[in-house]
C-alpha positions in Angstrom: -25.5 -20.6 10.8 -26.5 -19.9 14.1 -25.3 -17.2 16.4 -25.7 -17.4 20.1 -26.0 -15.0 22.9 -24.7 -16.4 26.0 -25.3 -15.2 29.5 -24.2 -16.6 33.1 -27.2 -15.8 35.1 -28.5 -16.8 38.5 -31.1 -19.9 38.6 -33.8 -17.1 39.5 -32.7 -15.1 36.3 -33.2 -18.4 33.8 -35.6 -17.1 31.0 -37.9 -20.2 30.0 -38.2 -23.3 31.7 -35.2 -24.7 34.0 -32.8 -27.4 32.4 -34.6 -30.5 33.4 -31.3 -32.3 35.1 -31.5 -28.8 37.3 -33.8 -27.5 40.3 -33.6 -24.5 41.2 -32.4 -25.4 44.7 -29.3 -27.0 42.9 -28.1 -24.3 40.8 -26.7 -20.7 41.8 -24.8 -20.1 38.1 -26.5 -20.9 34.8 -24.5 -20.2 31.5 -28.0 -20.1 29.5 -27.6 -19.8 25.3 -30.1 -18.1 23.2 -30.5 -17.4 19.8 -29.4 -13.9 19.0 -31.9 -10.2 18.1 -28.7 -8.4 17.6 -28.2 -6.9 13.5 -25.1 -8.4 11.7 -22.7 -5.8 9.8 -22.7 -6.2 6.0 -19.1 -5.6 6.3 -17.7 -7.4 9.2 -20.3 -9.4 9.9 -20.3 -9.4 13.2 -23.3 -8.9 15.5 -23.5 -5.6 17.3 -26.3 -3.4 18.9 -24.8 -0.2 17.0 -25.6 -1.7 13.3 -27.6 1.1 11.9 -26.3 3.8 14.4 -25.5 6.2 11.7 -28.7 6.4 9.0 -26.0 7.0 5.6 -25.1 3.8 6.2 -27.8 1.2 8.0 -26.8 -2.4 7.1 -22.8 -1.1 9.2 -21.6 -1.0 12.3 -20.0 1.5 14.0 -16.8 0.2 13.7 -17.2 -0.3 9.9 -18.9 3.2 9.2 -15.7 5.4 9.7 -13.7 2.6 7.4 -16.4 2.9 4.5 -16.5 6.5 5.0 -12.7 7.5 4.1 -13.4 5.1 0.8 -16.5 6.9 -0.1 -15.0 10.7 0.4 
């Protein structure tokens, strides 16, 4: 599986080379996909920047963390 990141950004902001139907001149939006650096929970699995926020528990999110905390105590 692939998971994206998607951004709208302008045609100045396009990281990498311009779509080749596109000049710059024609485009003020770009919705521009990517493949994702974010961590995937263990748990949830869903992608998140705070996955290894709290050091007990690395491979969680912080949404999963206080769930698998009231099972472990």
């Amino acid at each position: 599986m692939v998971t994206l990141m998607v951004a709208v950004v302008t045609a100045g902001e396009v990281k990498g080379p311009m779509p080749t139907s596109l000049h710059e001149s024609e485009a003020s939006w770009i919705v521009q996909a990517s493949k994702t650096t974010l961590s995937r929970c263990e748990r949830c699995w869903n992608y998140s920047t705070q996955v290894g926020a709290d050091a007990d528990l690395p491979t969680l999110c912080d949404r999963c963390t206080p769930v698998v905390r009231a099972f472990v105590a």
